[in-house]
C-alpha positions, 0 to 999 in steps of 0.5 A: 396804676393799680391793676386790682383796681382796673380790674374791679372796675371792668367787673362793676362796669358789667353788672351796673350795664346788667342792673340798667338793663334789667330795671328800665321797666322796674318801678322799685329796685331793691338792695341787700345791704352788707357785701351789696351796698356796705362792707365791713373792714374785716374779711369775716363777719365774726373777725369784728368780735375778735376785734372787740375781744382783744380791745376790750381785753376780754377772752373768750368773747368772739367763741361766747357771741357766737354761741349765744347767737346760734342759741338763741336762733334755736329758742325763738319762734321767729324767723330771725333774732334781735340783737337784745335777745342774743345778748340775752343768751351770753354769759354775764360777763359779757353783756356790757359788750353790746354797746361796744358791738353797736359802735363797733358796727357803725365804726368798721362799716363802709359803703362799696362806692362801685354799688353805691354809685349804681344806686344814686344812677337808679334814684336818679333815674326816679326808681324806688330803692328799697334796702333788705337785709337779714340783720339782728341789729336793730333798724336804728342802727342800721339807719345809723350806717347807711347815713355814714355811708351815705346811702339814700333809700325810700324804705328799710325792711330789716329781718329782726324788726319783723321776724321774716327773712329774705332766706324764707321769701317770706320777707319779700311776700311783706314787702310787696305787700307793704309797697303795695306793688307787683312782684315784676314791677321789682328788682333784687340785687345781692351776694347769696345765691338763695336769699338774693337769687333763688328766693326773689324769683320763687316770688315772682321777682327779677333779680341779679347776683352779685359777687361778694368784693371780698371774694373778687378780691382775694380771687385776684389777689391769691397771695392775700388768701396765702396771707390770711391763712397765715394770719389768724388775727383781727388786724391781720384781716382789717389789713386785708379788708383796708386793701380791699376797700381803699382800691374798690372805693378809689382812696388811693390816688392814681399813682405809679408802682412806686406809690402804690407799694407805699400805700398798700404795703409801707401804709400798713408799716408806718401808721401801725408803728406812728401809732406804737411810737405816739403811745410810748413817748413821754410826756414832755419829751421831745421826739426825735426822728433818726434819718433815714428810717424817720423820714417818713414817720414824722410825716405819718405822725403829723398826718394821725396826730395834727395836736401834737406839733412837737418833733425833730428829724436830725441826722445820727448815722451809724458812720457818725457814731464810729467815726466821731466818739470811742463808741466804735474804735478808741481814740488813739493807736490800734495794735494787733492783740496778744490774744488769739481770743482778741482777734475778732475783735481786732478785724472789726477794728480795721474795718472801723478804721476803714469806716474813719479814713472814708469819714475823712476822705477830705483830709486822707483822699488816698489810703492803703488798701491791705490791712497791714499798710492800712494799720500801719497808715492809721497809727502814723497819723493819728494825731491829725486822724483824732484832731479831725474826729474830735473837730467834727464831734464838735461841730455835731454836738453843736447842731445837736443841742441847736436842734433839740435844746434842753429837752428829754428826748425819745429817739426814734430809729426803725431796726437796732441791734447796737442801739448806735444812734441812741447811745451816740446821742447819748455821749455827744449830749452826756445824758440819758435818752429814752429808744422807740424801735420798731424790731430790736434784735438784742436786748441790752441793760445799758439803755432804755427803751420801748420797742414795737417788736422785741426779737433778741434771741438768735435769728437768721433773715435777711427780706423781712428787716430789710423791706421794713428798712426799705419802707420806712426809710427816705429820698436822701442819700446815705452819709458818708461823713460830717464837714459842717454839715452831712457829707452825703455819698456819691450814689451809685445808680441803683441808688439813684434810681431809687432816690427818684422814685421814693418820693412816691413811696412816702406819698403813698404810705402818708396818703394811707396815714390820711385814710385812717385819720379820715376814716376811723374817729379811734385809730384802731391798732395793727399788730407787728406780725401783721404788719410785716408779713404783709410787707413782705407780701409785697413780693408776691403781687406781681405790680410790687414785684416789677419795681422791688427786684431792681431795688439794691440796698447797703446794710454797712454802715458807710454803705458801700456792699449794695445788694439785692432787696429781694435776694438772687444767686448773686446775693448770698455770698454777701448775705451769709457774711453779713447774718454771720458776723451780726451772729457774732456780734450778739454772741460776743455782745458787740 
């Protein structure tokens, strides 16, 4: 359930009984236009010119349009401006950018279903709708965008094509006069208190004020505003406004808390980096989705790129890297090192070898649990431990090249440091593959790769990768070896529970992908920052909450330390060594 969408509902249920009311003896009820009938996909106005700034590579743009409006309002005589005379007012190098505005404003337009739903109500009813608004785009234009957002109206009064404004009154005089009525036979609705409210009444006008949605919405949601705060951009306020939009106009189905974490916060996620991974796969190059970050994604890419039918999901867990080739631990016996350099390097042995003997718990069930037995367990069978890996390397390499042939390969994963699965497929196939991640957290020479974030310097943080892994990860459960096929874990509850629900999760985040396919005719980008941050704003609305504290999640490779997505007291221990040893493991470049 979403509770932002109950509670626009019961707002819009007042003012449509309040809208009733006052128009039963109303011959004509009259609509502002943006922020009454339409919105746009940003928070602010101006935040679209930011937009056409940065798509059109184009500094300075938005600060240029800006002024060259306010100019232009201070040389003219006329109540308001054209969209011709503003340009006429920005530097040269600009002026091309008016098309791109136009069809900006077209694009990035979309009716308030909730508003327009009243409206379809009154025309029924036989009312006659008028649309007003203090506008520089030319009527045309605008004629353009009510027919996208599928507005009737019997008349269209726009501020610029007749120099008067409903800011004056002046413009609610003409059409009066125009529609050759009486002022209380009229009825005005709009969001600004002087131009809607106060303006209609000085001419003898009833009218109702309406809240704008973005202000009911941010007024709900406070940790939206903190965002934004933050997030200066204009994908950062797409992000926002989208939320908004999708809840007001009921585009989300009506689904669990599951659903809905999926589609406000893992949506953004995964259509941002699908779009990130289409733009860097190679032509002619097979893309290949690693389990279980790729889960969703190759459905979100499918859903955006229905031309592009090429695309394999395969399994290339970390657990099958160290356990099946040298990548980890070599073949052959393990000794203590002569070094005391060395001695790092010896413990991520015996944890590797740890990470083997589990791979094979088949065939070694029970194994010493010291370090010193275990080395000793290890080294005493490593024929049949080496015969078993190599067997199973086999196996692997065979449902590898069944799945992804002769082809060039983009592989496709989520968060690397190591770039196991690329260089793990790199070594069953012996060739070189091409990466698409979406964080890497350490640069490294030996591969080559596309990713969406670059953050290889040293850092510390434990929700912001790992909600990104818990949103863009799958229903399966983790595996625990190769035997002719994945060996998937005994899950243990917390995994369980969340393998039941995460269904909901990915139908959530693939009906998002189908809103910006549906919507948008050029599928605008999302910045990473953007996107993440608002992922991990998910753990200050209180629907999101309720559902990511019970989440536990397992960064090892054979995912047996399970701990809390959302950190507690009783998660630091387990949190401090495992930011330590990635520390030294970048350090030391392991």
């Amino acid at each position: 359930m979403n509770e932002f969408h109950d509670f626009l509902s019961e707002q819009y249920k007042n003012i449509r009984n309040m809208i009733l009311s006052k128009s039963e003896n109303k011959k004509i009820v009259s609509f502002d236009i943006y922020d009454t009938l339409i919105t746009r996909s940003f928070v602010k106005p101006t935040d679209i010119f930011l937009c056409i700034e940065k798509t059109c590579e184009k500094p300075g743009f938005c600060n240029a349009r800006i002024k060259a409006e306010a100019e232009s309002r201070r040389k003219t005589s006329s109540e308001d401006v054209t969209l011709n005379q503003i340009y006429e007012c920005i530097p040269k190098e600009y002026f091309n950018l008016k098309e791109k505005e136009i069809e900006c404003e077209i694009s990035f337009s979309f009716p308030i279903k909730p508003m327009v739903d009243i409206l379809y109500e009154l025309k029924n009813k036989g009312k006659i709708i008028v649309l007003i608004s203090d506008m520089y785009l030319p009527d045309d234009i605008l004629r353009k965008i009510l027919s996208k957002c599928r507005i009737p109206f019997d008349s269209l009064f726009v501020s610029s094509s007749f120099g008067k404004t409903k800011h004056t009154g002046n413009l609610f005089s003409h059409i009066v006069m125009k529609m050759e009525a009486c002022s209380n036979e009229m009825l005005h609705i709009g969001d600004n208190k002087r131009a809607d409210c106060n303006m209609p009444k000085l001419h003898g006008i009833d009218s109702i004020h309406t809240k704008k949605p973005i202000d009911i919405y941010l007024q709900y949601n406070s940790w939206a505003s903190r965002y934004l705060s933050k997030r200066k951009t204009p994908s950062a306020s797409m992000i926002a406004a989208l939320d908004m939009i999708s809840s007001m106009n009921g585009m989300m189905n009506s689904g669990s808390e599951w659903y809905n974490i999926g589609f406000r916060f893992g949506g953004p996620l995964a259509y941002a980096y699908s779009v990130f991974v289409e733009s860097s796969i190679r032509p002619e190059s097979t893309p290949v989705f690693v389990s279980r970050d790729g889960y969703n994604l190759i459905r979100t890419r499918k859903i955006l790129y229905p031309e592009c039918n090429r695309g394999v999901y395969i399994h290339a867990q970390r657990v099958l890297s160290s356990s099946m080739t040298d990548i980890g631990i070599h073949f052959g016996e393990i000794h203590p090192p002569s070094k005391i350099s060395r001695y790092y390097g010896y413990r991520k042995d015996i944890e590797r070898i740890r990470h083997v003997l589990r791979f094979l718990s088949d065939v070694f069930p029970n194994v010493p649990s010291d370090d010193k037995n275990l080395v000793a367990f290890y080294n005493a069978n490593i024929d049949r431990i080496d015969s078993e890996r190599k067997r199973r390397r086999e196996e692997y390499e065979q449902y590898l090249r069944n799945t992804v042939g002769d082809a060039e390969l983009d592989i496709v994963d989520c968060t690397t440091m190591r770039y196991t699965s690329q260089k793990f497929i790199e070594n069953i196939l012996g060739k070189k593959v091409h990466g698409i991640y979406l964080v890497s957290l350490a640069h490294d020479d030996s591969v080559d790769y596309s990713c969406f974030h670059d953050k290889s310097g040293i850092m510390m943080g434990w929700m912001g990768i790992n909600i990104g892994e818990f949103l863009l990860c799958s229903p399966e459960p983790p595996i625990s070896g190769w035997n002719g096929g994945p060996c998937f874990i005994e899950p243990p509850q917390c995994e369980s529970d969340r393998m039941k629900n995460y269904g909901d999760v990915t139908d959530g985040e693939c009906d998002y992908a189908s809103m910006m396919k549906d919507i948008f005719t050029v599928l605008p980008r999302f910045d990473y920052p953007d996107v993440v941050e608002w992922a991990m704003a998910a753990i200050h609305d209180t629907e999101s909450m309720a559902v990511l504290k019970n989440i536990k999640w397992a960064s090892d490779p054979d995912h047996t330390a399970w701990c809390s997505l959302i950190p507690d007291l009783k998660s630091v221990p387990g949190i401090v060594k495992k930011e330590i040893s990635d520390l030294i493991s970048k350090l030391n470049g392991n």
